[in-house]
C-alpha positions as CSV (number, residue, x, y, z in Angstrom):
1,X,0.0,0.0,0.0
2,X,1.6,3.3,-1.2
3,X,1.5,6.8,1.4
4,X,-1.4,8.1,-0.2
5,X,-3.6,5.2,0.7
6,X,-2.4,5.1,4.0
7,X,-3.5,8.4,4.1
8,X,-7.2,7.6,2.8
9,X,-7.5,5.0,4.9
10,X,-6.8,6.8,8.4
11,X,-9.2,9.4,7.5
12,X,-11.7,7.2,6.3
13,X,-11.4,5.0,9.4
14,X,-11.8,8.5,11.4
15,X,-15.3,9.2,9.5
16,X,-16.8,6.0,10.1
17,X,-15.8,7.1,13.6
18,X,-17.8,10.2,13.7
19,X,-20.3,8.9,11.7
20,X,-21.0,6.0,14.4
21,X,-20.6,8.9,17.6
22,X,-17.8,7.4,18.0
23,X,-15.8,10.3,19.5
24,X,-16.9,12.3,22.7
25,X,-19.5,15.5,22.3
26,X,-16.9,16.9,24.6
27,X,-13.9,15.8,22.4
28,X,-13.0,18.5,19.5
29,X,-12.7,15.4,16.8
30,X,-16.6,14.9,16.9
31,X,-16.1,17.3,14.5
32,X,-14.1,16.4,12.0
33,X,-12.9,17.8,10.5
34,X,-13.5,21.2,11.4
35,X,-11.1,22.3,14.2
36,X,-9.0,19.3,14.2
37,X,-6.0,19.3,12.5
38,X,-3.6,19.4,15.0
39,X,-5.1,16.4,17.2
40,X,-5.6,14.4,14.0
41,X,-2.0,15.2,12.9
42,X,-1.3,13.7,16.3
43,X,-2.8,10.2,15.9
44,X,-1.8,10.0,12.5
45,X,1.6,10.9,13.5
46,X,1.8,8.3,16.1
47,X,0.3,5.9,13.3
48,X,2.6,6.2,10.8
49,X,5.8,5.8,13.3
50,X,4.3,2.7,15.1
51,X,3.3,1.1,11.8
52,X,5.3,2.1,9.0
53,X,8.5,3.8,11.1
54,X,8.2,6.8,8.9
55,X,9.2,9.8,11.0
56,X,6.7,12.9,10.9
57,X,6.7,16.6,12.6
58,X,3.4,19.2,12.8
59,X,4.2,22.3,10.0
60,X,2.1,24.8,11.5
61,X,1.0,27.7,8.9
62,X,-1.4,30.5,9.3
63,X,-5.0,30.4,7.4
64,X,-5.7,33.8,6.4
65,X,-8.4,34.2,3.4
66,X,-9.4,37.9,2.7
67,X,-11.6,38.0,5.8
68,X,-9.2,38.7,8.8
69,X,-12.1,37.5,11.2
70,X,-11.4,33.9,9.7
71,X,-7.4,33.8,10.5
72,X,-6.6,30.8,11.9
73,X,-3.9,28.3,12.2
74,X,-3.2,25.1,10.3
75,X,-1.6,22.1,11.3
76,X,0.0,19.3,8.7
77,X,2.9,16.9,8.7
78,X,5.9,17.4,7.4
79,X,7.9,14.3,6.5
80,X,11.4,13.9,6.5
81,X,11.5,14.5,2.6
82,X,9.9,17.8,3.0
83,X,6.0,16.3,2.1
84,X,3.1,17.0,3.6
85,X,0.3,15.2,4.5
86,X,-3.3,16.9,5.5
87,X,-6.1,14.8,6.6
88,X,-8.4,17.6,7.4
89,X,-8.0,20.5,4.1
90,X,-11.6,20.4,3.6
91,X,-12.2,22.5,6.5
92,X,-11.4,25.5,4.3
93,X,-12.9,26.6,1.3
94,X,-10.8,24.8,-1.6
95,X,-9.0,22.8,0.7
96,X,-8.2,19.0,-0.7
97,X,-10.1,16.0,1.8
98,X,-6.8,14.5,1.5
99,X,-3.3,16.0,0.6
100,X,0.3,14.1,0.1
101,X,3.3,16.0,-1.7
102,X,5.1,19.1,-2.1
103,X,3.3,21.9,-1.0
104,X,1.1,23.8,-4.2
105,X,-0.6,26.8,-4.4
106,X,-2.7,26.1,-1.5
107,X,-0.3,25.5,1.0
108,X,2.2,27.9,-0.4
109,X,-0.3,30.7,0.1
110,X,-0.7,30.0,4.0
111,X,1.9,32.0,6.2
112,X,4.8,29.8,7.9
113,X,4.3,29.8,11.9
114,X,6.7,26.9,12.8
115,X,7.7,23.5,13.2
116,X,7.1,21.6,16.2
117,X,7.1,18.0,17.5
118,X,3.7,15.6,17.7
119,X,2.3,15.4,21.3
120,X,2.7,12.0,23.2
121,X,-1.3,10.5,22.8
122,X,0.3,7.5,24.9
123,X,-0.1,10.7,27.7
124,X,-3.6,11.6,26.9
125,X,-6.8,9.7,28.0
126,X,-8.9,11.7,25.0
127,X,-6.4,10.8,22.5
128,X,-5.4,7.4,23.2
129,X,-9.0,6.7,23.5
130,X,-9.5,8.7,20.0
131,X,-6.3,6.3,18.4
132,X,-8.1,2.9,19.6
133,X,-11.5,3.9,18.1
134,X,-9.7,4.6,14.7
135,X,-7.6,1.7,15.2
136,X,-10.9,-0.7,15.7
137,X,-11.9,1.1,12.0
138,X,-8.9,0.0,10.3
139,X,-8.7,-3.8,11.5
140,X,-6.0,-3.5,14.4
C-alpha cells in the first residue's frame, strides 16, 4: 500500500468514527474535521511511526483568506522529505479532503508559523481513547 492510501484509509477510518458517535461530544474530533488538524496530525503521526517507522513533525502555517475574522492556524505533517500530509484540508474553502506531496498553491499561500514535535497521545486519555476507536476502524 503506497503513502497516499495510507493516508485515505486513516481518515476514512476516522469518518466511520464520527459517523458512528464514536468520538466524545466533549472531544474536538466529533467534529471532524472542522477544528482538528492538529489532534488528528497527532494520531496519525503516532500511526505512521508505530506502523510504518516513517518519522513525521506538525508544520504549523497561518489560514488567512481575505476575511481577517477567519485567520486561523493550520496544522499538517511534514515528513522527513519535505512532504506534507493533511487529513483535514476540507475544513477550508478549496482545501483537498486528502493532501500528500510538495506543498502547491494552497499551502504555499498560507503564512509559515513553525515546526514543532507531535504530542505524546500514549499521555492523553482523550487521544489514546480517540487512536483505539480509529484503530478498531482499520482492522487492528
Amino acid at each position: 500500500m503506497n503513502l497516499l492510501d495510507i493516508c485515505r484509509e486513516f481518515r476514512t477510518a476516522i469518518e466511520v468514527v464520527c459517523d458512528e458517535r464514536g468520538f466524545s461530544i466533549k472531544d474536538r474530533m466529533h467534529r471532524f474535521p472542522g477544528g482538528c488538524c492538529d489532534d488528528t496530525c497527532d494520531l496519525f503521526a503516532y500511526y505512521l511511526n508505530e506502523e510504518y517507522g516513517i518519522h513525521a513533525r506538525q508544520l504549523v502555517k497561518i489560514y488567512e483568506p481575505d476575511e481577517p475574522e477567519i485567520r486561523c492556524n493550520h496544522v499538517v505533517l511534514l515528513l522527513d522529505d519535505d512532504n506534507i500530509i493533511d487529513l483535514t484540508g476540507d475544513q477550508f474553502p478549496g482545501g483537498p479532503k486528502v493532501y500528500y506531496g510538495k506543498e502547491d498553491d494552497f499551502y504555499q499561500a498560507m503564512e509559515f508559523d513553525r515546526i514543532q514535535d507531535n504530542y505524546n497521545i500514549e499521555q492523553d486519555r482523550r487521544l489514546w481513547d480517540d487512536y483505539q476507536a480509529i484503530l478498531s476502524k482499520l482492522g487492528h
